[in-house]
C-alpha positions as semicolon CSV with decimal commas, in nm:
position;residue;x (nm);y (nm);z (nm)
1;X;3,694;-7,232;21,208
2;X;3,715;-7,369;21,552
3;X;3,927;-7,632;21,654
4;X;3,766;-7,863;21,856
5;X;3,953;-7,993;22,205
6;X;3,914;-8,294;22,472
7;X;4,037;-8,258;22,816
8;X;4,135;-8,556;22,984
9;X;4,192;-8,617;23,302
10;X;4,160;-8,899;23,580
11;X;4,010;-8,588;23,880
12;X;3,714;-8,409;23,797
13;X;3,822;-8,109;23,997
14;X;4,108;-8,053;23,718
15;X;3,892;-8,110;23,474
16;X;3,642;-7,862;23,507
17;X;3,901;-7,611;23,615
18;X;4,088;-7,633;23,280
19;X;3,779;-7,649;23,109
20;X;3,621;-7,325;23,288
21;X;3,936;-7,148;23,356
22;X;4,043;-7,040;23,052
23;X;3,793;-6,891;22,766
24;X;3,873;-7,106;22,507
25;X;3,667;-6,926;22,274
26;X;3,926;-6,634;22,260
27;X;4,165;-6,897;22,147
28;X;3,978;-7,031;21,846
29;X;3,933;-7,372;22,076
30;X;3,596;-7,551;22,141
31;X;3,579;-7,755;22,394
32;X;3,401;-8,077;22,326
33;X;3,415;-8,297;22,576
34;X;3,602;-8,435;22,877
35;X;3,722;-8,816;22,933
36;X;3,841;-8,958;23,253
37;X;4,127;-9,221;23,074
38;X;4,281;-9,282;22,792
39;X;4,054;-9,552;22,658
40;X;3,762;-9,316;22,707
41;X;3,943;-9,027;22,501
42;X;3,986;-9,265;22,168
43;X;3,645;-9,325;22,182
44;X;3,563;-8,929;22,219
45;X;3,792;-8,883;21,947
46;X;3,599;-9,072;21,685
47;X;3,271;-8,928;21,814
48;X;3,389;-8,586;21,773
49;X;3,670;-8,599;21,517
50;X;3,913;-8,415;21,782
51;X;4,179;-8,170;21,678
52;X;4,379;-8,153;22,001
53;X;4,408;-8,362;22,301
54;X;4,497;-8,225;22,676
55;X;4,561;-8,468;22,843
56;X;4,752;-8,580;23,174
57;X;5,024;-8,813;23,132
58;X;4,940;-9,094;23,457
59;X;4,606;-9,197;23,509
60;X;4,383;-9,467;23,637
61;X;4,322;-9,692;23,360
62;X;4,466;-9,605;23,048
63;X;4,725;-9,346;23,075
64;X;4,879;-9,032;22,861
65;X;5,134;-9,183;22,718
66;X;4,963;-9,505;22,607
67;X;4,684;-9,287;22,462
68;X;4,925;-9,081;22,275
69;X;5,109;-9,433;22,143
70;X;4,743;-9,479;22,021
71;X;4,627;-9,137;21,848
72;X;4,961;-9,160;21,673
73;X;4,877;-9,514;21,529
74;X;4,531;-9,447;21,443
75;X;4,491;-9,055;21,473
76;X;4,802;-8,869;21,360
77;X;4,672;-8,579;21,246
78;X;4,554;-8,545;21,625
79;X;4,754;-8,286;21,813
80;X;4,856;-8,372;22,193
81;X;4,996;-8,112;22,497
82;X;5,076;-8,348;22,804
83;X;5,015;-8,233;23,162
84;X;5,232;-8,402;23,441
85;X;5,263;-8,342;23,763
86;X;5,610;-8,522;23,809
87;X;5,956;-8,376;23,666
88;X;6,045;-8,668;23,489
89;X;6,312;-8,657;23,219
90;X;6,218;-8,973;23,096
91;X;5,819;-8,864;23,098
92;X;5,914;-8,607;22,875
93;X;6,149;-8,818;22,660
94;X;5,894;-9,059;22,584
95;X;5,590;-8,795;22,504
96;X;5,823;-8,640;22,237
97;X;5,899;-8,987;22,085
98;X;5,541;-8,997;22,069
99;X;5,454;-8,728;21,941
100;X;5,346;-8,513;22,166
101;X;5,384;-8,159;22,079
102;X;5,410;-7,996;22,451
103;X;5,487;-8,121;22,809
104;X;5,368;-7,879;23,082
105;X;5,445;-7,902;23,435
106;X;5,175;-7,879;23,690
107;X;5,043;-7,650;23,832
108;X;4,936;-7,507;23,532
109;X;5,036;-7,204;23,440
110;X;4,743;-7,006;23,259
111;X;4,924;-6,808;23,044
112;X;5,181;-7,052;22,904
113;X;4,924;-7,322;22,822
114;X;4,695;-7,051;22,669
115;X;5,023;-6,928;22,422
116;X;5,092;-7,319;22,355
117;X;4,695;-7,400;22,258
118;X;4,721;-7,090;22,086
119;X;5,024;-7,140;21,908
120;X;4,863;-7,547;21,762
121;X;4,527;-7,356;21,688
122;X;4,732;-7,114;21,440
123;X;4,937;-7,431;21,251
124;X;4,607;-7,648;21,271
125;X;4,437;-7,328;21,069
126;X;4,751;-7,274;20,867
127;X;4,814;-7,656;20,742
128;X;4,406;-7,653;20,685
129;X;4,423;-7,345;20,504
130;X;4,745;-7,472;20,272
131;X;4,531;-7,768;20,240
132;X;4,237;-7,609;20,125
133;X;4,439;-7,357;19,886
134;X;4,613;-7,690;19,708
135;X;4,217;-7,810;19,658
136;X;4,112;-7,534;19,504
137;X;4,441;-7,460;19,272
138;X;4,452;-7,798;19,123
139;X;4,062;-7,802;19,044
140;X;4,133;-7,432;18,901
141;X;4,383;-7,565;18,724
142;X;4,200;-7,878;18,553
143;X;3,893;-7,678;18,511
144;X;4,107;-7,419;18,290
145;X;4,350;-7,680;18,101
146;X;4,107;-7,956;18,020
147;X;3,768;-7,774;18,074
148;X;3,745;-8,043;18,393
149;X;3,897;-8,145;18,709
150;X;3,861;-8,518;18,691
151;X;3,527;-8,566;18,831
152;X;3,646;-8,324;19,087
153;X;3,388;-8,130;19,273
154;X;3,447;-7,725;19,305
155;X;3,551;-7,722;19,649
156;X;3,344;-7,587;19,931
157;X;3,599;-7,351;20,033
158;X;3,456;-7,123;19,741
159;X;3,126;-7,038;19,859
160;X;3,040;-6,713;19,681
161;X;2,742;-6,551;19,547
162;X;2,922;-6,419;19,229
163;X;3,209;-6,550;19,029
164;X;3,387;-6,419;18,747
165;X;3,722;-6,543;18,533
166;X;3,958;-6,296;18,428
167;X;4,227;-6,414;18,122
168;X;4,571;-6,176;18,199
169;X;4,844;-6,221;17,917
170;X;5,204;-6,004;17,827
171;X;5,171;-5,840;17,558
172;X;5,446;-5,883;17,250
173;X;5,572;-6,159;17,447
174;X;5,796;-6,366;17,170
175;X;5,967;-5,998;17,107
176;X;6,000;-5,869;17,502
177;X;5,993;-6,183;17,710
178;X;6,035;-6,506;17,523
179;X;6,447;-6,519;17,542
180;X;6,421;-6,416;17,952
181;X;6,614;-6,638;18,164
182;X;6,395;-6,884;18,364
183;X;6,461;-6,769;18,735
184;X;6,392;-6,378;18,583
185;X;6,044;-6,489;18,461
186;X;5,946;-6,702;18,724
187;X;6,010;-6,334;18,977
188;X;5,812;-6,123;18,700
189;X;5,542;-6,421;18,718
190;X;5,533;-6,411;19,111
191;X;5,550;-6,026;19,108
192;X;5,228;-6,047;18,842
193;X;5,014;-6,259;19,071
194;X;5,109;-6,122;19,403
195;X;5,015;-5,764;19,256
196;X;4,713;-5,879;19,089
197;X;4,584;-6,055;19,383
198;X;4,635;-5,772;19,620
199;X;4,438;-5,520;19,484
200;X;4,153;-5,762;19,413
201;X;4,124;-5,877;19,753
202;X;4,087;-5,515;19,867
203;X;3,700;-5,549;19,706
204;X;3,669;-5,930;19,694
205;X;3,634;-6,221;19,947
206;X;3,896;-6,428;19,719
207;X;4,098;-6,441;19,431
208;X;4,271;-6,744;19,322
209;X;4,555;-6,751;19,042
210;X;4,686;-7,067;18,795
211;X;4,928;-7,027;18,527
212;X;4,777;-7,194;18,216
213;X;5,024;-7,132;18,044
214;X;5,375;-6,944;18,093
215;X;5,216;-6,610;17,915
216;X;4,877;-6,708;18,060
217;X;4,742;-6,644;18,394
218;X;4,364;-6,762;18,474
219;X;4,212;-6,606;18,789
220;X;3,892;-6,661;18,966
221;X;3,715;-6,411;19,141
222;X;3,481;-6,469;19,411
223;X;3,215;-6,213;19,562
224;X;3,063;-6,289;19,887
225;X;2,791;-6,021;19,781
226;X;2,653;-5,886;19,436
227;X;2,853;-5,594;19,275
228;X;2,735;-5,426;19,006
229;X;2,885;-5,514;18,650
230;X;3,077;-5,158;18,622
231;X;3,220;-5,233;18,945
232;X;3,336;-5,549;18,826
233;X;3,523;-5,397;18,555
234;X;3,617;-5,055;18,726
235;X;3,810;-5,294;18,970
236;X;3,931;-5,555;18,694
237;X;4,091;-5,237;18,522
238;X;4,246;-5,031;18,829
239;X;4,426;-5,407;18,927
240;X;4,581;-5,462;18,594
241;X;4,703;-5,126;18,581
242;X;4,849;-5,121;18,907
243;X;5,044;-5,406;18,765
244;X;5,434;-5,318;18,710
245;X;5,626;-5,645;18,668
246;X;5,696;-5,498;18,368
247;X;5,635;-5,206;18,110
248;X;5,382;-4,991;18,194
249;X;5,057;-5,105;18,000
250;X;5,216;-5,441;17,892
251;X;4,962;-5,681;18,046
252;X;4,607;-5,696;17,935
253;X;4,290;-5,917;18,034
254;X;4,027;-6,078;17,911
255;X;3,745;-6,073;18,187
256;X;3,426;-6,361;18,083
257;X;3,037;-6,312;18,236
258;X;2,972;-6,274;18,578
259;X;2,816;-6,607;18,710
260;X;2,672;-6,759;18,979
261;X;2,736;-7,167;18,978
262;X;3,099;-7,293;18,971
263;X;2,997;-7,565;18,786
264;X;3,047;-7,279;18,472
265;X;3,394;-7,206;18,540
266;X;3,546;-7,445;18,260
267;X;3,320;-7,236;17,993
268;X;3,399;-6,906;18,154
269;X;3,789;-6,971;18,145
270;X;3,754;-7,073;17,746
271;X;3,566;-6,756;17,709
272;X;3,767;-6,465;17,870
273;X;4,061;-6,658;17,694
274;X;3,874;-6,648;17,338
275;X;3,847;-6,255;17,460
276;X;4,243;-6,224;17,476
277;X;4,232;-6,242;17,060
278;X;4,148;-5,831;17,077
279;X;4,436;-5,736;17,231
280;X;4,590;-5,664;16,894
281;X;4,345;-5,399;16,812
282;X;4,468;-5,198;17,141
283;X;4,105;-5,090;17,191
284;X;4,085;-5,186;17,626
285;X;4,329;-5,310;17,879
286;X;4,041;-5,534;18,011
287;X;3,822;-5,690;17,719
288;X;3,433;-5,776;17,818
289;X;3,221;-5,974;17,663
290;X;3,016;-5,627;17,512
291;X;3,360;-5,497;17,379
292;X;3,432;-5,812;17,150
293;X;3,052;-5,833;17,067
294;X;3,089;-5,418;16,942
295;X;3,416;-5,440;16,753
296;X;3,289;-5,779;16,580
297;X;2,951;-5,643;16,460
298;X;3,113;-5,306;16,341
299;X;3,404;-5,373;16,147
300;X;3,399;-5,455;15,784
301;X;3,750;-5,645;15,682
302;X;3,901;-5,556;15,359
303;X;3,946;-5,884;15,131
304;X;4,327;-5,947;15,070
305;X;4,413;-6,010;14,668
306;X;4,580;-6,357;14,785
307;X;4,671;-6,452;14,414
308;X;4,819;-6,092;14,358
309;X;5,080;-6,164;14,651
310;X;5,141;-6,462;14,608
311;X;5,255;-6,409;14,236
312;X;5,458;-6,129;14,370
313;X;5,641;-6,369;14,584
314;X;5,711;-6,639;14,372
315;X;5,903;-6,414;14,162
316;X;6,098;-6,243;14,425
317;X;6,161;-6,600;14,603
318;X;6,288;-6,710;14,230
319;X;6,510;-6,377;14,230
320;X;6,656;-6,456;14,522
321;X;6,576;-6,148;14,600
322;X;6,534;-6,145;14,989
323;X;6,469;-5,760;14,995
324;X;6,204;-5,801;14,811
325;X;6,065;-6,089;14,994
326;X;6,089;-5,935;15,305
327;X;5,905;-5,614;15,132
328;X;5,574;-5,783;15,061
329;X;5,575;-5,998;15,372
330;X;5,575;-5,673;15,569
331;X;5,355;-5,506;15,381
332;X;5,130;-5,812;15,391
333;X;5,125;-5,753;15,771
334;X;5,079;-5,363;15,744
335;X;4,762;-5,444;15,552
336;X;4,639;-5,646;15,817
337;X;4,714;-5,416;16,097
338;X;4,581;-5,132;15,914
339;X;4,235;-5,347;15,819
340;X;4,225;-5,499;16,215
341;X;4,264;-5,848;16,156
342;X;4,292;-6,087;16,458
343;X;4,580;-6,304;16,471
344;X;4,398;-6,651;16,436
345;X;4,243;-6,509;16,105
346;X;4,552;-6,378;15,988
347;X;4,689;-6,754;16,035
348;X;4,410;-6,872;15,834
349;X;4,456;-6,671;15,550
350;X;4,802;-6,719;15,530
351;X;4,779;-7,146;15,551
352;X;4,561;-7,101;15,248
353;X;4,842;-6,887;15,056
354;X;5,105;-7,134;15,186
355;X;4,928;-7,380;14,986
356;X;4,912;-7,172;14,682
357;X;5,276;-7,043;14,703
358;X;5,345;-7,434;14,705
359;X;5,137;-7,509;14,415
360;X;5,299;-7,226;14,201
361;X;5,669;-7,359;14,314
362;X;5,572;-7,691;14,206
363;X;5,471;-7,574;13,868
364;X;5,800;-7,360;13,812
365;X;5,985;-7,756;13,855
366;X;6,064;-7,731;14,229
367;X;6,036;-8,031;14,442
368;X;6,058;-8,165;14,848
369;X;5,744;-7,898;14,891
370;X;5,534;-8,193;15,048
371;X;5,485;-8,038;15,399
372;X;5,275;-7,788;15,538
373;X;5,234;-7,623;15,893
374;X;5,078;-7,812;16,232
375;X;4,868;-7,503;16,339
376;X;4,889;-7,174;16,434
377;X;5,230;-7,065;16,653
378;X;5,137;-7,120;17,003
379;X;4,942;-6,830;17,071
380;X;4,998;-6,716;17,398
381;X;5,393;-6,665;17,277
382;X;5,306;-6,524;16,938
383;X;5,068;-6,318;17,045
384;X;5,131;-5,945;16,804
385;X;5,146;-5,882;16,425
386;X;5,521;-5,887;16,477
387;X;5,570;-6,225;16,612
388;X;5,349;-6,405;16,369
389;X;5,490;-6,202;16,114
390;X;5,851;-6,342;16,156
391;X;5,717;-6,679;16,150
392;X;5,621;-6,606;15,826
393;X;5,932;-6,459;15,706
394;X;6,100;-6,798;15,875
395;X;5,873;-6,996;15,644
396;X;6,003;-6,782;15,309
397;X;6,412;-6,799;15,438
398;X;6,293;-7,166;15,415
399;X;6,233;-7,189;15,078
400;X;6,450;-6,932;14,921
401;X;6,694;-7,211;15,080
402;X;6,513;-7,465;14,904
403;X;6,551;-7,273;14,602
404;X;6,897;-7,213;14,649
405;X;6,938;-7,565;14,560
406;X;6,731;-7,669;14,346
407;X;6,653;-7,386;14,130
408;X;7,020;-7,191;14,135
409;X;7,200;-7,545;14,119
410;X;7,051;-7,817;13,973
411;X;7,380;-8,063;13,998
412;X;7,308;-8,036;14,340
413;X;7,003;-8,322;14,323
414;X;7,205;-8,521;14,043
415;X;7,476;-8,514;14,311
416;X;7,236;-8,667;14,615
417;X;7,033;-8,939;14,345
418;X;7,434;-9,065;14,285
419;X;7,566;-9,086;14,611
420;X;7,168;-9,308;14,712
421;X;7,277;-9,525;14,402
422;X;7,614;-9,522;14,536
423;X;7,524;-9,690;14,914
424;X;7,262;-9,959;14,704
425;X;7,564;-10,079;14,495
426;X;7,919;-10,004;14,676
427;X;7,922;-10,383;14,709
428;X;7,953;-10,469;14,390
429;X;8,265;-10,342;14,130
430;X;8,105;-10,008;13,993
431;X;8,261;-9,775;13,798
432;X;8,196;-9,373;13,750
433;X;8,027;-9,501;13,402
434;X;7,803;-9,716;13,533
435;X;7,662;-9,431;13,716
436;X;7,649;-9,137;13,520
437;X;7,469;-9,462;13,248
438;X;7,203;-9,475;13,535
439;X;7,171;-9,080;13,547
440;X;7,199;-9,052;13,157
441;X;7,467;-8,783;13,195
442;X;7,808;-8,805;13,043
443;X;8,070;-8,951;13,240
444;X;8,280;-8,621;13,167
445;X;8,016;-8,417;13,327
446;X;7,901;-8,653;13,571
447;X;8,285;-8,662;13,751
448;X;8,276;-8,280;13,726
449;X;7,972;-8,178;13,879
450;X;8,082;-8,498;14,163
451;X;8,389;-8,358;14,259
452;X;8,294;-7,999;14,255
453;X;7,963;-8,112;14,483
454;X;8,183;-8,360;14,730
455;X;8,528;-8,221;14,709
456;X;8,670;-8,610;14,593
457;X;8,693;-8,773;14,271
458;X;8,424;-9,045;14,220
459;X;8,761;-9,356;14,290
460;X;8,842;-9,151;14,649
461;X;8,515;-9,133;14,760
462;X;8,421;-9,489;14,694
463;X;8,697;-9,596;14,865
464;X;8,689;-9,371;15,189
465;X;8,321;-9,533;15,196
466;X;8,426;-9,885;15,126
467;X;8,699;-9,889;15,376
468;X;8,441;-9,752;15,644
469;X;8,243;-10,017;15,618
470;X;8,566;-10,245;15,652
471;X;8,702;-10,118;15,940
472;X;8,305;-10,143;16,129
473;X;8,311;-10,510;15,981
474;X;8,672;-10,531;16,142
475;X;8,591;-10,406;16,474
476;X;8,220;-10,557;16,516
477;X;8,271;-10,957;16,343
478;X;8,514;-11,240;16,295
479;X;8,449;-11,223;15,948
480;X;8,815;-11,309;15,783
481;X;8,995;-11,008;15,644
482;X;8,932;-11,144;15,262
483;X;8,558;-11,217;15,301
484;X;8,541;-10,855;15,450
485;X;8,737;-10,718;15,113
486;X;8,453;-10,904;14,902
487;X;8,214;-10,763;15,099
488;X;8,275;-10,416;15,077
489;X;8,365;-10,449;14,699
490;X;8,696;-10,498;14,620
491;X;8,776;-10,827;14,430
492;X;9,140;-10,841;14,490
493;X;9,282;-10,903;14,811
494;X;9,617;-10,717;14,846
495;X;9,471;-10,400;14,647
496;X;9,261;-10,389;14,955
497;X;9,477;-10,426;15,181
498;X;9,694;-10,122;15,038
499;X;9,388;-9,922;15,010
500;X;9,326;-9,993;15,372
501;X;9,698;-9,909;15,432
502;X;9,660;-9,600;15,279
503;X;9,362;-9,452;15,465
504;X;9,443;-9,584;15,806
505;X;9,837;-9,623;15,837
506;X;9,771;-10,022;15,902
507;X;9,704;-10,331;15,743
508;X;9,363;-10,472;15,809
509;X;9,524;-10,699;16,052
510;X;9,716;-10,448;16,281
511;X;9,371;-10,235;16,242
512;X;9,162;-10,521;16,411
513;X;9,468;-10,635;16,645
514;X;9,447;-10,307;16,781
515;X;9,089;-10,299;16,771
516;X;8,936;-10,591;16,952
517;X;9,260;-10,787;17,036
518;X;9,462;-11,091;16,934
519;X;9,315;-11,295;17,209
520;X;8,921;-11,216;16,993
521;X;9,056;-11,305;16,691
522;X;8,900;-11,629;16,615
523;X;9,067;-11,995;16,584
524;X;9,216;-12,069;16,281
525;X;9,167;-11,689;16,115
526;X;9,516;-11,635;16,037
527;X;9,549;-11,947;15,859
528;X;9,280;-11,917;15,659
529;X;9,393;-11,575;15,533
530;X;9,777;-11,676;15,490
531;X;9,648;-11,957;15,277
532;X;9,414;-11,707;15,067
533;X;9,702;-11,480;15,052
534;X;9,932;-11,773;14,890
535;X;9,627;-11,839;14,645
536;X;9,589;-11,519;14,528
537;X;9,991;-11,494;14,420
538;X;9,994;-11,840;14,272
């Protein structure tokens, strides 16, 4: 990339000489044209879409400074080294207020002007290169995520002849990696790319890395030249192995077709991560297209007996017996292992003996079994037997909980269907009776199996609950102290009150008083309540 340069500069004679005196060519510069003033540099600028100006700083017509004043405004990308021939503090003051980003003293000297052009060509290149490199990361990274970039274009910066997508994961990440500490797995991460990247460039013209995913890292590969396919993977394989942000063998990569158009990449990056499922089988570091296609066509999977199982665990769930469960869940997962199942079939099978395992529960009398599961586990973090195997075992600690309570203790639902009759009719004057009528239990039974599941008798915990609501009524209206006792159930006025007493150390009064106030209290409240108070005695 060259970086294309105006001189400018009122006297010919100068002109040419910094033109011809210096091989600009050396320094990465092209020299495309020469302007007499300011007003004739803009003009070049335009034409030629100038990356650095030379310029003099006082000439006929418009001078350096102005023109500076005027790339900044409408070219500020443009990069500017003044020439003066006049020590002048306030020259110099001015150009870096402008902008300019050196101020050189005539005469010239050769060498320092040729380190400063030098020194703009290499953060020009740098800035353009940074640029370029965000271009092609974020269309990378929208190709790979959402199979496109937008409407984005592959950028031109990619010019290859061959391309090819390689899918690198961790292996038994949930178990090794999943609990690491952020700023520890964002070093293994850089330590993964940087060493993945460095042997690939050794063979390639680029490779470019985006993290899909925390446990997934998508890499293009470009050729400037055909390589054979068993070069391809010879240096695929050598690169991951060189790998060592972590145990020895841990990563492994799914590598998709060679191609030739970017325009593929979205359905290359889908396909070397559908490769990633074979990892399991621990049959290649690097898995091809023509290794999933062999171990696909060749194996034969032994059916599971699903009902068998499943019978097996509804008895040891019902048991309680979490030795048991744990037993069959892991040889469940042995059988798999053993028969080289793939994870996402594994996940299948074992959504459609959820739904049986619920089905039997449901006929042994168990209820709240109305859910099932979103998906497979996210499965770049469950990515082994054993990490989808202790999602399972989650799922079966989950009910042996739910059978804890409803199958080991069945006062335990009576208990929950009083207290939801309990908050629908704490209003009105109800009695232990009433509700053990509703539940068609005895009453005797009804304030046993209450007290033993609350820890209160069936009077205490209405009235911790009835003067809750009093004291949020207290603090929140200016309802009068005896409309809030009618409200919250109680028919007598001074039994509230020493109820309230009771639980709070304070009449309703002092409660609110200290509360929200005197000065809140509304007009006329105390009053009222004095003269309720004196009608309630008579």
């Amino acid at each position: 990339m060259r970086i294309k340069m105006l001189i400018v500069d009122d006297e010919a004679v100068i002109r040419e000489g910094l033109r011809y005196t210096i091989n600009w060519a050396e320094c990465g510069v092209e020299v495309v044209g020469e302007a007499s003033d300011g007003r004739e540099a803009l003009l070049l600028v335009e034409k030629y879409d100038v990356d650095l100006v030379l310029s003099d700083i006082r000439m006929d017509g418009m001078g350096g400074l102005e023109l500076a004043e005027q790339l900044q405004l409408h070219h500020p990308h443009v990069k500017v080294v003044m020439i003066s021939g006049y020590e002048d503090f306030g020259y110099a003051r001015q150009a870096i207020r402008l902008g300019v980003n050196d101020y050189l003293l005539k005469p010239v000297d050769i060498e320092e002007l040729t380190t400063v052009v030098s020194g703009i060509v290499t953060g020009i290149r740098e800035k353009v290169r940074q640029k370029a490199e965000r271009e092609i990361l974020s269309w990378l990274s929208g190709v790979a995520r959402h199979g496109s970039a937008y409407g984005q274009e592959p950028p031109t910066s990619l010019a290859g002849v061959q391309y090819r997508i390689l899918a690198t994961q961790i292996a038994d990440f949930r178990e090794r990696f999943a609990g690491m500490d952020a700023e520890s797995y964002e070093d293994l991460q850089q330590a993964w790319v940087d060493g993945l990247q460095r042997r690939l460039k050794q063979r390639l013209s680029q490779a470019i890395s985006v993290f899909d995913h925390e446990n997934l890292l998508i890499t293009l590969m470009v050729a400037d030249e055909p390589l054979d396919s068993s070069l391809w993977d010879s240096l695929m394989g050598q690169s991951i192995e060189a790998l060592a942000p972590a145990e020895a063998g841990l990563i492994f990569g799914g590598a998709s077709a060679i191609y030739s158009h970017l325009e593929d990449t979205a359905q290359r990056c889908a396909e070397a991560g559908k490769l990633l499922e074979l990892q399991v089988l621990g049959k290649c570091q690097v898995i091809t297209l023509r290794d999933y296609t062999e171990v696909m066509t060749e194996r034969k999977l032994a059916g599971l007996d699903v009902a068998s199982i499943m019978k097996k665990l509804v008895s040891a769930l019902f048991k309680q017996d979490r030795q048991e469960v744990q037993t069959i869940v892991a040889e469940m997962f042995r059988f798999f292992r053993d028969s080289g199942y793939l994870l996402p079939e594994i996940w299948k099978i074992y959504e459609e003996a959820f739904a049986l395992l619920r089905q039997r529960l449901r006929q042994s009398g168990m209820t709240g079994l109305d859910y099932g599961h979103p998906g497979q586990p996210d499965p770049n973090i469950y990515n082994s037997y054993a990490g989808l195997e202790a999602v399972v075992m989650e799922d079966m600690q989950a009910l042996q909980q739910l059978i804890d309570k409803t199958g080991m203790d069945k006062s335990y639902w009576v208990v929950e269907k009083a207290k939801k009759f309990i908050v629908d009719h704490y209003r009105t004057d109800l009695k232990a009776s009433e509700v053990a009528a509703w539940l068609k239990i005895t009453p005797s039974y009804f304030s046993y199996i209450f007290k033993q599941s609350t820890g209160r008798g069936f009077t205490e915990y209405m009235n911790e609950m009835r003067i809750e609501q009093a004291k949020d009524l207290l603090a929140t209206t200016h309802d009068k102290v005896f409309e809030i006792a009618d409200k919250v159930g109680y028919k007598e006025y001074k039994y509230f009150v020493s109820v309230f007493k009771l639980h709070t150390g304070m009449t309703p009064k002092e409660y609110r008083g200290l509360r929200v106030g005197k000065d809140t209290a509304p007009e006329g409240t105390e009053m009222q309540e004095r003269h309720y108070h004196q009608k309630t005695n008579e």
